[in-house]
C-alpha angles and dihedrals in degrees: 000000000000088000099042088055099050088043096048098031085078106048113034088182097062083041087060097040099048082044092052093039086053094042095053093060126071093205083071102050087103084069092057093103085054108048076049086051101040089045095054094055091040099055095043083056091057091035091053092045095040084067 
């Protein structure tokens, strides 16, 4: 998860594209608890930096 974050905490736009691209197919519904995981990080980064 470590990668997927310091690749995604810089471009927000890649972050929304990979998550939409993994919610639209049901193969990847097992990925569901990461992409939670991976969006909450990833918006107390930006919130943290937004201050």
């Amino acid at each position: 998860m470590q990668v997927l974050f310091d690749l995604f905490r810089h471009d927000t736009r890649l972050w929304k594209a990979y998550a939409i691209t993994l919610q639209s197919h049901p193969t990847f519904a097992e990925y569901q608890d990461l992409l939670e995981a991976l969006e909450e990080r990833l918006t107390s980064v930006a919130n943290m930096e937004d201050k």
